[in-house]
C-alpha positions in Angstrom: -8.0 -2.4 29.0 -9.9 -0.7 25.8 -7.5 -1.6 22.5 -6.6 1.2 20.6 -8.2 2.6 17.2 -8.4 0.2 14.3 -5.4 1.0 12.0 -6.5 2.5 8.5 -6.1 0.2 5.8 -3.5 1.8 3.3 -3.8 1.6 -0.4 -1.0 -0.3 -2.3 -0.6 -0.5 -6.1 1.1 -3.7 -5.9 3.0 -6.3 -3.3 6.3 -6.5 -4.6 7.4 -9.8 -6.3 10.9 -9.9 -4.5 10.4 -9.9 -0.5 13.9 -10.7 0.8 17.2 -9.2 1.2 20.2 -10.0 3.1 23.9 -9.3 2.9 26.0 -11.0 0.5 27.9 -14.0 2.2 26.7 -14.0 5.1 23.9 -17.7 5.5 20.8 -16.1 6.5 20.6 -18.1 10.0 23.8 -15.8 11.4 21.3 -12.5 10.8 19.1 -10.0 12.3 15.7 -9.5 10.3 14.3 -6.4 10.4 10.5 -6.5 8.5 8.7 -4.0 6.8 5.3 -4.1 5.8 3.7 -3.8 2.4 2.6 -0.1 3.3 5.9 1.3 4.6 7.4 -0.1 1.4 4.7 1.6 -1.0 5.5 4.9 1.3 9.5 4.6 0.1 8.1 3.9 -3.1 5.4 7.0 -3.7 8.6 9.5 -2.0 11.7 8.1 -3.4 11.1 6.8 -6.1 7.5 8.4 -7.8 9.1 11.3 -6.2 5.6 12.4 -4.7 5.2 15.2 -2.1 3.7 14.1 1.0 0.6 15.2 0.6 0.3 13.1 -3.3 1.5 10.3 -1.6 -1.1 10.5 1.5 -3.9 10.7 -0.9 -3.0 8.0 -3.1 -2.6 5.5 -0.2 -6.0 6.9 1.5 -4.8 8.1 4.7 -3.8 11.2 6.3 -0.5 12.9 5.4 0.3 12.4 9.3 0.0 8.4 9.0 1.9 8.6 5.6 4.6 10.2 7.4 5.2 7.7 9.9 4.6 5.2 8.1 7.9 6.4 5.8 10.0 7.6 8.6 9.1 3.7 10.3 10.3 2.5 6.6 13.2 4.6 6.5 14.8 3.5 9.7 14.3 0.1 9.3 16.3 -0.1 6.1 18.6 2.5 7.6 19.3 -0.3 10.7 19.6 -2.9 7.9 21.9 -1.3 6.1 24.2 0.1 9.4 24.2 -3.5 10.8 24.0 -5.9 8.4 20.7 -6.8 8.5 18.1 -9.1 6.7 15.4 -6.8 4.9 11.9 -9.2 4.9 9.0 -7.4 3.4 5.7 -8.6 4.2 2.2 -8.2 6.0 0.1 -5.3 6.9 -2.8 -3.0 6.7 -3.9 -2.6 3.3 -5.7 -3.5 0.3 -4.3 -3.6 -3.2 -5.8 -1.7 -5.7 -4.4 -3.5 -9.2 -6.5 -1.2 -11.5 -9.0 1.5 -11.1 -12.2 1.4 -13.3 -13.4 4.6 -14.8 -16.8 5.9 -15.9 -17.6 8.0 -18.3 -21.0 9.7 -17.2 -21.9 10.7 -20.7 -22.3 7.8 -22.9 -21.5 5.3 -20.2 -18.2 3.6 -21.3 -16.1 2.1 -19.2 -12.3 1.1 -18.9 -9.5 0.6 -16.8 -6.0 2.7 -16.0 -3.6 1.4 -13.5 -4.0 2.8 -10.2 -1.5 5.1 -10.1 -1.9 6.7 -13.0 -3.5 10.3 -13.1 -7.5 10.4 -13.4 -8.1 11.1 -17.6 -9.4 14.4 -18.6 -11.9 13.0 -20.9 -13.7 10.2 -21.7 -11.1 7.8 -24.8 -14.7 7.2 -26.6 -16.8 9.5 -26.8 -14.0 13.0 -25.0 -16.4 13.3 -22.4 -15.0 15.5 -19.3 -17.9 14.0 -16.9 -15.5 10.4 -15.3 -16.2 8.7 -12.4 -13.8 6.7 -10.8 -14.5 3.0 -9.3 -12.3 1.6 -6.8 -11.9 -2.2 -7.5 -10.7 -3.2 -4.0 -9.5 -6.2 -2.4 -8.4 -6.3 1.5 -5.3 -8.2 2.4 -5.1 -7.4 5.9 -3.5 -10.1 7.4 -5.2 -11.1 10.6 -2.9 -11.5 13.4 0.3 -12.5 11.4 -1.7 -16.1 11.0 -2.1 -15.7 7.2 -5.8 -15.3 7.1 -7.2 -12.3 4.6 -9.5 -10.3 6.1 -13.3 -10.5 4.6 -14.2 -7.1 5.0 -15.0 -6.9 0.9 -13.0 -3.5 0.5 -14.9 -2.0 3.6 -12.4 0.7 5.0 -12.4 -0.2 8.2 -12.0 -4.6 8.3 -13.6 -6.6 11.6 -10.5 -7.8 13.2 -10.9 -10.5 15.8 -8.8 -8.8 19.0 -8.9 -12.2 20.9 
């Protein structure tokens, strides 16, 4: 049997710090858990909350608008089925790479400096109001290999060698 084609890795600004919900009152061993990974969660995040189009949102994770949308849809009805019947909400693992900060360029007189990622791109240059930037992405892959905990080594590459075995 031939697998399938390696998943995209998705773009994340940040892994949340708080990764667990569950009802009130209820001891967590008498619940359902329903997970959602760290890219459906950024996809809630971009729409809901950023209040980005589709097509925003697809280009700041790095994948098509088609992935971004079931990826959100996936999102949505897991915390839809939480919410209905009472579930646990865990939030972890994944296909993507977290990119903290991006580093920018000026092509002019060669400055450099940081923005958070999502921020818009600068329309000039903060030392010398150049309009020639570059962007750099400063990537680092989290795929988690297999749910055994084990980062990927793949160095930002988009595409991550994942053992299959």
């Amino acid at each position: 049997m031939r697998p399938g084609r390696p998943r995209c890795l998705r773009r994340i600004e940040r892994e949340p710090d708080i990764t667990y919900f569950k009802p009130r009152g209820i001891p967590l061993n008498q619940l359902g858990v329903v997970i959602i990974t760290f890219e459906e969660l950024e996809t809630v995040r971009l729409t809901d909350i950023e209040e980005m189009e589709q097509e925003q949102g697809s280009q700041m994770m790095g994948i098509s608008r088609r992935a971004f949308w079931k990826d959100l849809q996936c999102a949505r009805k897991k915390i839809a089925e939480a919410l209905v019947e009472g579930k646990a909400i865990r939030i972890e693992g994944g296909s993507y790479w977290v990119d903290r900060k991006k580093k920018l360029n000026c092509q002019d007189c060669h400055n450099e400096w940081e923005e958070a990622a999502a921020t818009e791109k600068p329309q000039k240059c903060p030392k010398c109001g150049g309009l020639n930037i570059a962007k750099k992405a400063d990537k680092r892959c989290t795929l988690d290999l297999k749910g055994r905990g084990e980062n990927c080594t793949c160095e930002g590459r988009r595409t991550p060698k994942v053992d299959r075995a």
